[in-house]
C-alpha positions as CSV (number, residue, x, y, z in Angstrom):
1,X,-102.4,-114.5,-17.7
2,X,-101.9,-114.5,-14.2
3,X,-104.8,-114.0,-12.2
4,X,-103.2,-111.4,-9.7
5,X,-102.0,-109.3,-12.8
6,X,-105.6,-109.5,-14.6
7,X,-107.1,-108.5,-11.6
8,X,-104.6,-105.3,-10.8
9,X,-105.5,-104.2,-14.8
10,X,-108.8,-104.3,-14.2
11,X,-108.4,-102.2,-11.1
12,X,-106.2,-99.7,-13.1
13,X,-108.9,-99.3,-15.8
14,X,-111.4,-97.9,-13.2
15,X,-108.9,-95.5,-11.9
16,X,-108.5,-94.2,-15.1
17,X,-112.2,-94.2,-15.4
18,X,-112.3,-91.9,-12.5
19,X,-109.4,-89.9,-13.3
20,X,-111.3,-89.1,-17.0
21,X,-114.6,-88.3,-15.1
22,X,-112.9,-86.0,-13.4
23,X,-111.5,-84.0,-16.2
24,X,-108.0,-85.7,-16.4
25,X,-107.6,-87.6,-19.6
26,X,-106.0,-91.0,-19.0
27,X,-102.6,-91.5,-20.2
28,X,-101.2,-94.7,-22.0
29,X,-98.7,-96.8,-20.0
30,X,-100.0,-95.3,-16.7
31,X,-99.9,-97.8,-14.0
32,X,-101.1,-96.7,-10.7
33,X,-99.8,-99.1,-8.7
34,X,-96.4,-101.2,-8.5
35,X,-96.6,-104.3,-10.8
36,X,-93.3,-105.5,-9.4
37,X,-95.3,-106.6,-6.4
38,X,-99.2,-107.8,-5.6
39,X,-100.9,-106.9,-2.4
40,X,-100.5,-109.6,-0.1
41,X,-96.8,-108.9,0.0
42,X,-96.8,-105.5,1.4
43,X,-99.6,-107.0,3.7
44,X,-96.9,-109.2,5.0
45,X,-94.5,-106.7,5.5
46,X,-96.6,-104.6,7.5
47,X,-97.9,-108.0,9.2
48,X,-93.8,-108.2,10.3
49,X,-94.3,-104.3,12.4
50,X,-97.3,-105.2,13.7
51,X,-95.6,-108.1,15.4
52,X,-92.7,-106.0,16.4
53,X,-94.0,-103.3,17.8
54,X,-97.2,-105.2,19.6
55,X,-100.2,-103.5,20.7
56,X,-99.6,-101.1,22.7
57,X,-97.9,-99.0,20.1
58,X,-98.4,-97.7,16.3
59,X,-95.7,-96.6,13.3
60,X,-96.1,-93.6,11.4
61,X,-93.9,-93.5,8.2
62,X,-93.7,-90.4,6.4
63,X,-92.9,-90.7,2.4
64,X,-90.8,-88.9,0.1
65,X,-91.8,-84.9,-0.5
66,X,-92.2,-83.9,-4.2
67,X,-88.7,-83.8,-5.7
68,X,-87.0,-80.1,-6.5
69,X,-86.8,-79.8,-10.5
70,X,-87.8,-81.6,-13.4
71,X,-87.0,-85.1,-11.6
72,X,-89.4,-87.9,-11.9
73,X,-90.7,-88.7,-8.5
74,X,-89.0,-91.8,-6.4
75,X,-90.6,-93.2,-3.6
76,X,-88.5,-93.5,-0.4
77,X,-87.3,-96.8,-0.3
78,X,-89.3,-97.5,3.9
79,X,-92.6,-96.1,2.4
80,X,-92.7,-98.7,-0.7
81,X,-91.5,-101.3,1.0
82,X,-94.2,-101.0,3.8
83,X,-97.5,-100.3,0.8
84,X,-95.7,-100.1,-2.9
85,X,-97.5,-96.5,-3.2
86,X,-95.6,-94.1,-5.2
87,X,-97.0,-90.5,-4.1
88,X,-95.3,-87.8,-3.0
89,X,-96.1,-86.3,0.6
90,X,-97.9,-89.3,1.5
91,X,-98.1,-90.9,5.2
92,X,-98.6,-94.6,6.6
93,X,-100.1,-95.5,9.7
94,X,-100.0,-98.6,11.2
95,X,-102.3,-98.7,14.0
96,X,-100.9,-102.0,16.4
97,X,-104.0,-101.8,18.6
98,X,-106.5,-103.4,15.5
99,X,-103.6,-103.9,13.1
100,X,-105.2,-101.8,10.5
101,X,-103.5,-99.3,8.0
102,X,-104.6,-96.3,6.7
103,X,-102.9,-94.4,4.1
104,X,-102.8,-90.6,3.9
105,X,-102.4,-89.1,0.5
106,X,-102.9,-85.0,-1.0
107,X,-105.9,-83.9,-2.1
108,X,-106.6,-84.2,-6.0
109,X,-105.0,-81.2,-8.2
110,X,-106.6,-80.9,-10.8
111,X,-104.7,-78.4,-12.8
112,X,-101.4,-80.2,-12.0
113,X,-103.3,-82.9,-13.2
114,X,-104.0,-81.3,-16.8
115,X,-100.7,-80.8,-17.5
116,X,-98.6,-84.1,-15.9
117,X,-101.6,-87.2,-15.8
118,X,-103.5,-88.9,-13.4
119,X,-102.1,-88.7,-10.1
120,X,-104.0,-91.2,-7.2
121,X,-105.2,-88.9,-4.5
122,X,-107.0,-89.5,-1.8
123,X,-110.5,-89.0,-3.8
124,X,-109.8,-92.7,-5.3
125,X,-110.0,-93.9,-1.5
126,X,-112.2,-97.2,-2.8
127,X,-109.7,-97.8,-5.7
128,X,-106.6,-97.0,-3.5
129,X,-107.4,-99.7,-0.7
130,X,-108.0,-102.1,-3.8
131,X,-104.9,-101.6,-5.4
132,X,-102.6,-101.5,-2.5
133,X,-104.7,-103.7,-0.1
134,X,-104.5,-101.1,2.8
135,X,-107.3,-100.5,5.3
136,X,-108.4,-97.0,4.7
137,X,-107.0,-93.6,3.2
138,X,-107.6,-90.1,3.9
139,X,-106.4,-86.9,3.3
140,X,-103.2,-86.0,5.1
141,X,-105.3,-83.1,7.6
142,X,-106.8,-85.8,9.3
143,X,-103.8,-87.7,10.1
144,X,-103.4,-85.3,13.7
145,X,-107.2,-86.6,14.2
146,X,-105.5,-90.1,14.1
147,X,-103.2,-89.4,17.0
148,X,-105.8,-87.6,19.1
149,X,-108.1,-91.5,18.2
150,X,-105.0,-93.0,19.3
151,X,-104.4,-91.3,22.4
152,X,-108.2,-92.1,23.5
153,X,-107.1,-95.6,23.8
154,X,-105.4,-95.7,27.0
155,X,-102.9,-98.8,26.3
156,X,-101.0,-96.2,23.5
157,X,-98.0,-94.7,24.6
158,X,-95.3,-95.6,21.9
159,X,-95.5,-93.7,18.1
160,X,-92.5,-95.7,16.6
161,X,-90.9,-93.6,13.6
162,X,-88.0,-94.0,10.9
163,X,-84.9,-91.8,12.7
164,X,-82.6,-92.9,10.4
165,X,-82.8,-90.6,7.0
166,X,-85.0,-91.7,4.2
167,X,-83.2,-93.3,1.4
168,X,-84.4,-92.0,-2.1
169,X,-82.9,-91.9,-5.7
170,X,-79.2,-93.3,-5.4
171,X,-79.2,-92.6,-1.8
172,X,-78.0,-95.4,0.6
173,X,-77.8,-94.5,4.3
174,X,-74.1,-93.5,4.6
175,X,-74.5,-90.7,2.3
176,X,-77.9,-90.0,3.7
177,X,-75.5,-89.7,7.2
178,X,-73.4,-87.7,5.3
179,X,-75.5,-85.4,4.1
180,X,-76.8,-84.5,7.0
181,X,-73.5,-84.3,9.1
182,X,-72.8,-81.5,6.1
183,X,-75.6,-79.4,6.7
184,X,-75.3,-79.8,10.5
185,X,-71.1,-78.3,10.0
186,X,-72.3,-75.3,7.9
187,X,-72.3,-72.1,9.8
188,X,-75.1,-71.0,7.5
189,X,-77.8,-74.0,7.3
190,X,-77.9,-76.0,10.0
191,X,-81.1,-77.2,9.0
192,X,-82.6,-81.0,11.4
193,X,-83.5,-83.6,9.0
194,X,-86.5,-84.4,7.8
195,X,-87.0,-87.3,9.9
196,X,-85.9,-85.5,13.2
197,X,-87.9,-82.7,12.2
198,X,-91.0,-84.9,12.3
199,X,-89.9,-86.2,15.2
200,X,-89.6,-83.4,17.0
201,X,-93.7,-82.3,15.7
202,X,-94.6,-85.5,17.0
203,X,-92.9,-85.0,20.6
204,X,-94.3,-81.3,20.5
205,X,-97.3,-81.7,19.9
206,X,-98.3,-85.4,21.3
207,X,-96.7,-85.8,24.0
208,X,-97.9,-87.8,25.6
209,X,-96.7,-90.9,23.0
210,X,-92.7,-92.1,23.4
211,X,-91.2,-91.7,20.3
212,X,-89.3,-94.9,19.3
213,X,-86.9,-95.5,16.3
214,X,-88.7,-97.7,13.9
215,X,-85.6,-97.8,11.6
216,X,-83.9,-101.4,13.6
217,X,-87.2,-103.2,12.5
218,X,-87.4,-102.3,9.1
219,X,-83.9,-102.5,8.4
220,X,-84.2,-106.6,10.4
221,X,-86.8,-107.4,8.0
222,X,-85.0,-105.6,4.7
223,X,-82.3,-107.9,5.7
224,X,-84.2,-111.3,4.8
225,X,-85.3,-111.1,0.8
226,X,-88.4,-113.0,-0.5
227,X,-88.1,-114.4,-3.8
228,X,-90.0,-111.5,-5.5
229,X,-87.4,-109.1,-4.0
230,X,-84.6,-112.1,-5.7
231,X,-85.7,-111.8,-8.5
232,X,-85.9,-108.1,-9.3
233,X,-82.6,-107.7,-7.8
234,X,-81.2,-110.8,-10.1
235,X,-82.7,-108.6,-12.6
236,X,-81.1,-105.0,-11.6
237,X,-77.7,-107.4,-11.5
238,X,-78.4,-108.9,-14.9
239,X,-78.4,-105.0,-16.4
240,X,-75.3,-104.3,-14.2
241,X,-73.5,-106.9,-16.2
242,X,-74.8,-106.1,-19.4
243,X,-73.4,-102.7,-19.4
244,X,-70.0,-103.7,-17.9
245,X,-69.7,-106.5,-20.3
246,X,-70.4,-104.0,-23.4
247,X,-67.7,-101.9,-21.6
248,X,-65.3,-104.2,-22.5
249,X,-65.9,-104.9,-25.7
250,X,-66.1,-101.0,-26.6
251,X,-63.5,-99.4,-24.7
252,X,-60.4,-97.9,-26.5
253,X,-57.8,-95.5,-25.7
254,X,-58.1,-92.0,-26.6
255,X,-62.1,-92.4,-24.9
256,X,-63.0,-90.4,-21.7
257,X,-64.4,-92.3,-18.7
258,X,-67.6,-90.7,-19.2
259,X,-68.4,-92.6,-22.3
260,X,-68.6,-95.7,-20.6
261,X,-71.0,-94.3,-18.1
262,X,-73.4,-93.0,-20.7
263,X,-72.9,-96.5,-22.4
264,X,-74.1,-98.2,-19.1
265,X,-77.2,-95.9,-19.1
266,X,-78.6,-96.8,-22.2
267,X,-78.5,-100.2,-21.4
268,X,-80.2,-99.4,-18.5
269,X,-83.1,-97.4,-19.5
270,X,-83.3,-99.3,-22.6
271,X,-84.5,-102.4,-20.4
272,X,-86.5,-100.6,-17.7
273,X,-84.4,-99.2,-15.1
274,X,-86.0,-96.2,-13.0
275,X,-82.4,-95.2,-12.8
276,X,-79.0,-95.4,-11.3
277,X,-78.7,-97.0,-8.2
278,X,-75.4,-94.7,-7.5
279,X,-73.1,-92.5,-9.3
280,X,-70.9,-94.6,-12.3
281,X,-67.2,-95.4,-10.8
282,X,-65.3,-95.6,-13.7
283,X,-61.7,-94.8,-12.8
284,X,-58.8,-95.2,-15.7
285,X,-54.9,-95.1,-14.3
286,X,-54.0,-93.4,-10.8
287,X,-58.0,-92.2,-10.6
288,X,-58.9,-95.9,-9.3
289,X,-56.7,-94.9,-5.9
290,X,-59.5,-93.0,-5.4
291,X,-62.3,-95.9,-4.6
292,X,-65.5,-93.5,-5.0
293,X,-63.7,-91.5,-8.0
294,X,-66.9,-90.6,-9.9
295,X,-65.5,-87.5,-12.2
296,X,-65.5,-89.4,-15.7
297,X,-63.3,-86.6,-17.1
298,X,-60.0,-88.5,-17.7
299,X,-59.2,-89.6,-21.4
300,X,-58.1,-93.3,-20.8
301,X,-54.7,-93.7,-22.5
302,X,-52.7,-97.0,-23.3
303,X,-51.7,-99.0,-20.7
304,X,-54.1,-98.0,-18.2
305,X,-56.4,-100.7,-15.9
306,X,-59.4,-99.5,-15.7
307,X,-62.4,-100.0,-12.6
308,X,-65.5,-99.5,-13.6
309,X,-68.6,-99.6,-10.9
310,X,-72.1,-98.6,-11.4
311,X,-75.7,-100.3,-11.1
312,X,-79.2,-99.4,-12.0
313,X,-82.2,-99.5,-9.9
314,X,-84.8,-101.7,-10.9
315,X,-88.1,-101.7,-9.2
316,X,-86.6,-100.3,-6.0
317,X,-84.1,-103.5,-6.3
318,X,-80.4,-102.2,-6.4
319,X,-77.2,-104.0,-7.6
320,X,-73.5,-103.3,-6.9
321,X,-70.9,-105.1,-9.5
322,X,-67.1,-104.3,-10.6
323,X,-64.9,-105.3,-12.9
324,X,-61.7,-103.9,-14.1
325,X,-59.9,-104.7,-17.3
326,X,-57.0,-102.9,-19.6
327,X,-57.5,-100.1,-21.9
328,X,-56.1,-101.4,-24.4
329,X,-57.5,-104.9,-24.6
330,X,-54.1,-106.7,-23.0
331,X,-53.0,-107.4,-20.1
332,X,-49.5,-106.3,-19.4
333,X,-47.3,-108.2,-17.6
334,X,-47.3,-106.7,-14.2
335,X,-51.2,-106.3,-14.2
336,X,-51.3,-110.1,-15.3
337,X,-49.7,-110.6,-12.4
338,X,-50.9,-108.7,-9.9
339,X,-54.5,-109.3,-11.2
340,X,-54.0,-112.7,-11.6
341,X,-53.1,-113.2,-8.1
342,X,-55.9,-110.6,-6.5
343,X,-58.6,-112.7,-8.6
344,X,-57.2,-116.2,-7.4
345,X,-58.1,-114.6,-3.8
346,X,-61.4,-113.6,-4.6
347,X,-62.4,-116.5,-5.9
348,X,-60.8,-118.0,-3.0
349,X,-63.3,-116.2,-0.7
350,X,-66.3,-116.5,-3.3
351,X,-65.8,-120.2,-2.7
352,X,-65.6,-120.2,0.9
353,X,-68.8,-118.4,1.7
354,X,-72.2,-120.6,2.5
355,X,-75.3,-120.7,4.7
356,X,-75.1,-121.9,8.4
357,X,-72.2,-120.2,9.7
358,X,-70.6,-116.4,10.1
359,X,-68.7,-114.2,7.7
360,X,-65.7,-114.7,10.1
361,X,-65.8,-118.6,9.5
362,X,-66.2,-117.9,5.8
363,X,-63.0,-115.1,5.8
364,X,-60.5,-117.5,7.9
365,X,-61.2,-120.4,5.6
366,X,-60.2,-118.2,2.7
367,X,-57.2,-116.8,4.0
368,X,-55.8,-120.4,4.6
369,X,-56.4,-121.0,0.5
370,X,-54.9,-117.8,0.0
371,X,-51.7,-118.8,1.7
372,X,-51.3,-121.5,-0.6
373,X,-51.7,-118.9,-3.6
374,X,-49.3,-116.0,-2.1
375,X,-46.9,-118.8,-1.9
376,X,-46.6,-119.8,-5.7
377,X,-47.1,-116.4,-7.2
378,X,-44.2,-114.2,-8.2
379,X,-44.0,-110.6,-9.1
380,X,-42.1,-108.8,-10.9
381,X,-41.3,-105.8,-8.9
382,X,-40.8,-105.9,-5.3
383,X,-43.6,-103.7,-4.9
384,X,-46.2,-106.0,-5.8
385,X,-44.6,-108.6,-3.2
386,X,-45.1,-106.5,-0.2
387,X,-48.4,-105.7,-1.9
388,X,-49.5,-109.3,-2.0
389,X,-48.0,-110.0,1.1
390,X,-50.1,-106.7,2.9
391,X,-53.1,-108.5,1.2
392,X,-53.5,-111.0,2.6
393,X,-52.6,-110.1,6.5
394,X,-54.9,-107.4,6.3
395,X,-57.9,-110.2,5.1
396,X,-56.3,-112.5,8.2
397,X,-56.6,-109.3,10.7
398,X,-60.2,-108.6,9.4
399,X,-61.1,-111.9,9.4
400,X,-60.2,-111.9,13.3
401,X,-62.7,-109.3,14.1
402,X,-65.6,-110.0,16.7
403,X,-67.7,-107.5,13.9
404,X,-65.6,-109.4,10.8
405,X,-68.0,-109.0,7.5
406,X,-67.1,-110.4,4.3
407,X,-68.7,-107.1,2.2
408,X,-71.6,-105.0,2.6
409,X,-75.6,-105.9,2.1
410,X,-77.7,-105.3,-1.1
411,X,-81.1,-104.6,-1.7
412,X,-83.5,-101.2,-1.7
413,X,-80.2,-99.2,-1.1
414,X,-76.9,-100.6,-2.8
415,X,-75.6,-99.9,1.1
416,X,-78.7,-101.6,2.6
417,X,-78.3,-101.6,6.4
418,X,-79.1,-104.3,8.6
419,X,-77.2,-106.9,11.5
420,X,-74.3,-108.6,10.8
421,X,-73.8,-110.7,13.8
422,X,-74.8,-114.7,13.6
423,X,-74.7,-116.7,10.6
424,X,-75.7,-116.1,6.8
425,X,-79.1,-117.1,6.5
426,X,-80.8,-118.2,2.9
427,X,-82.0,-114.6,1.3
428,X,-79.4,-112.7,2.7
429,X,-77.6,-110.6,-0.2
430,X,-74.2,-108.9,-0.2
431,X,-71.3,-108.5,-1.9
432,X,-67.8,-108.9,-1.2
433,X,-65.1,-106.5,-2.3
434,X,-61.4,-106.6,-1.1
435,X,-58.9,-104.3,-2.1
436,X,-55.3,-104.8,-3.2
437,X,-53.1,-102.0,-3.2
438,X,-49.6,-100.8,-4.4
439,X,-49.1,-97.4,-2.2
440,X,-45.6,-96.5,-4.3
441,X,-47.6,-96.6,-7.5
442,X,-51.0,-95.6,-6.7
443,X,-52.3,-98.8,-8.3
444,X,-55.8,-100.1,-6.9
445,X,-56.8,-103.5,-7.8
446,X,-60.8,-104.4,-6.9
447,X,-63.9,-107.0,-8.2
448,X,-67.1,-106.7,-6.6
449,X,-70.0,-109.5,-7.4
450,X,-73.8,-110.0,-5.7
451,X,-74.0,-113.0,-3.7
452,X,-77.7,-114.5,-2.8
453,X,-77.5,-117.0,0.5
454,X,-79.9,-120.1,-0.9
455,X,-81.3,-123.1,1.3
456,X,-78.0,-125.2,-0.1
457,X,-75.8,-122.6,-1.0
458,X,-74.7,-119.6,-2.7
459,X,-75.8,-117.8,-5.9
460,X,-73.5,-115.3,-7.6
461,X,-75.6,-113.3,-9.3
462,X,-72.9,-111.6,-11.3
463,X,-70.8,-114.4,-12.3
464,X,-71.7,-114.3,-16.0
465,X,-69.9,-111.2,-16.1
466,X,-65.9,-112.1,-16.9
467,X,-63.7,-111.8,-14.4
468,X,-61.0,-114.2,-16.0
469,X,-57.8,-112.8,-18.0
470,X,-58.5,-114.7,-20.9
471,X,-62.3,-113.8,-20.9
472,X,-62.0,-110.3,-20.7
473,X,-59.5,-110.1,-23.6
474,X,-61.5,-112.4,-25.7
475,X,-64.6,-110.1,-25.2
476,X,-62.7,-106.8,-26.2
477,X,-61.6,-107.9,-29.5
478,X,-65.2,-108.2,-30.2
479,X,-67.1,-104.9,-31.5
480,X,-68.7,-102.9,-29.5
481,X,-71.3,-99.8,-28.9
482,X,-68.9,-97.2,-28.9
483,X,-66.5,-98.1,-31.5
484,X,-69.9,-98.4,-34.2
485,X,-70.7,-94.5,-33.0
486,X,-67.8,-92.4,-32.4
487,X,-68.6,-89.1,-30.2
488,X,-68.0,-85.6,-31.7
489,X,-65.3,-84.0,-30.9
């Protein structure tokens, strides 16, 4: 057994200890702390801020609040990464003066307790700092103390803060943006955002300290994975395949979309997801136009293509994979065509990218291969010439671009955020998904696979998921889930 591991159980069997001295029976399979991760590597994350924002400064990262409704608790994705601790309403402070952390956390509640399990609170203090290898933890009334300490020390003038919202269950930062421009539009909310809202209690009532954004470091480190964070997203891509490789072999006509979605959550769960890491796009016929069509309510009839898009979240480890294939198991002519041409250009680009120089380098190389292909393919409607032919100029133009990115970045979020100027680096991870379109029919052609930078080269992640013709009709003649277990109509 791995010493690490051995250790972290022994650790959890005196929290329990505590947690049934105190009147809250322990319950089985309660682990509280991450296994995904030992101590020493949020110790070098937080080792990374101290050395970005020196010593004349300290970060203060607020967690998730309690979730609204019966919704299992998700840690936002800046808190974890910093100390793996999965409480709600819980602070980090990073104090760059002595490089020490101290972790706030509620107060024990005991009758919550009674009814939901052992929670860690900041009673376990000595079993807290074991577990997550912080410095010291207190309740959360003592965190304004902290700042009045801090301000004692005359060299302290910067309180560096996430600005950028939080990014929870199935939330990358886009949405998060979204969400807020929403409520900023309506007439009748208006509400700040939890992070500006704390920003604003920090500028009101310390003022003193210059509040700086700590979102740029974070998302600079996020950027570059460790092996650990690899791994578990090699693992969240593994159960993104699974399901979409199951959705072949058991799609039919005469199904609804939302099948396949409820397909692509058993596998999930069934291997340990903590979720979805975004809503299922599974888009039969014209809905595919529609690139974050999420309904599911469409029966798929014969002769539709269908995309299907969706991810679980592993450990706080994302994935983002597509495929598409035909409804009926065959590949008519026109979508052999046009598909066979799309996937000859994104292998094209797949086979271009590498470590050691920039997305644009990558993108213009491709484009030069996909000449080669838009010259020996034929269509059979005149369409899906100008289609091809729009393709592949629009890859040349966007390969041309001083910001040119071959796809978007993957890790805690399925959007993670980060720079994209400079060259790919090993443990960079992204995808890359070009679109093909026919605007007269409404026809929307797409893959998507996760690519890991290495020290010698790429790793798809995905690839054991077909993408070939004759793959994907091979695997739907085989049985699947939902042809063994019809619904009810």
């Amino acid at each position: 057994m791995n010493i690490r591991l051995a250790l972290a159980r022994v650790l959890c069997a005196g929290v329990l200890a505590a947690g049934m001295a105190s009147g809250a029976p322990a319950q089985e399979g309660f682990s509280p702390f991450t296994t995904d991760y030992p101590p020493e590597e949020f110790a070098a994350r937080r080792a990374a801020v101290f050395d970005a924002i020196g010593k004349s400064a300290f970060a203060i990262v607020a967690g998730a609040p309690t979730p609204v409704g019966y919704i299992r608790f998700r840690q936002s994705n800046d808190f974890y990464y910093l100390c793996g601790v999965e409480i709600p309403n819980a602070y980090l402070l990073l104090d760059g003066t002595n490089r020490k952390t101290t972790l706030f956390l509620p107060h024990r509640n005991e009758p919550r307790e009674k009814g939901e399990g052992k929670v860690l609170s900041s009673e376990d203090a000595e079993e807290v700092r074991k577990l997550s290898g912080v410095d010291a933890v207190a309740g959360p009334e003592l965190l304004g103390e902290s700042f009045i300490r801090l301000l004692h020390r005359s060299n302290v003038r910067a309180a560096y803060t996430p600005l950028s919202p939080a990014e929870g269950f199935a939330v990358s930062r886009d949405l998060g943006l979204r969400r807020i421009a929403d409520i900023a539009s309506d007439p009748w909310d208006g509400s700040p955002s939890r992070e500006g809202r704390f920003a604003a209690l920090l500028r009101e009532r310390f003022p003193q300290f210059e509040v700086k954004d700590l979102t740029p470091t974070l998302d600079s480190l996020r950027l570059i994975k460790r092996p650990r964070e690899i791994a578990m997203i090699r693992r969240a891509t593994r159960l993104s395949g699974l399901a979409l490789i199951e959705g072949m072999r058991s799609t039919r006509p005469g199904q609804y979309e939302r099948e396949l979605d409820g397909l692509a959550k058993f596998i999930y769960y069934r291997n340990g997801a903590q979720g979805e890491a975004y809503y299922s796009l599974i888009a039969s016929g014209r809905n595919a136009w529609y690139p974050h069509y999420n309904a599911g309510r469409r029966k798929m009839e014969d002769g539709d293509f269908l995309l299907m898009d969706f991810a679980p979240d592993v450990g706080y480890a994302m994935s983002d994979v597509t495929r598409m294939w035909p409804v009926n198991g065959k590949f008519s002519t026109w979508q052999r065509e046009l598909y066979g041409f799309y996937l000859a250009c994104y292998e094209a680009i797949l086979h271009s990218i590498r470590p050691g120089v920039t997305a644009s380098v990558c993108m213009q190389e491709a484009v030069k291969k996909m000449d080669g292909i838009l010259a020996s393919s034929r269509f059979s409607k005149e369409t899906h010439t100008r289609a091809a032919k729009a393709f592949v100029e629009e890859y040349r133009k966007s390969a041309e671009r001083a910001d040119a990115s071959l796809g978007h970045w993957v890790g805690m979020a399925t959007h993670d955020d980060g720079p994209r100027e400079g060259p790919l680096k090993p443990g960079m991870v992204f995808t890359i998904e070009p679109a093909l379109r026919v605007p007269e029919e409404k026809i929307y052609v797409r893959l998507e696979d996760v690519i890991v930078i290495t020290e010698k080269g790429t790793e798809v992640l995905s690839d054991f998921v077909p993408r070939d013709i004759s793959g994907i009709e091979k695997l739907m003649t085989e049985n699947g889930l939902l042809k063994s277990y019809p619904r009810e109509d």
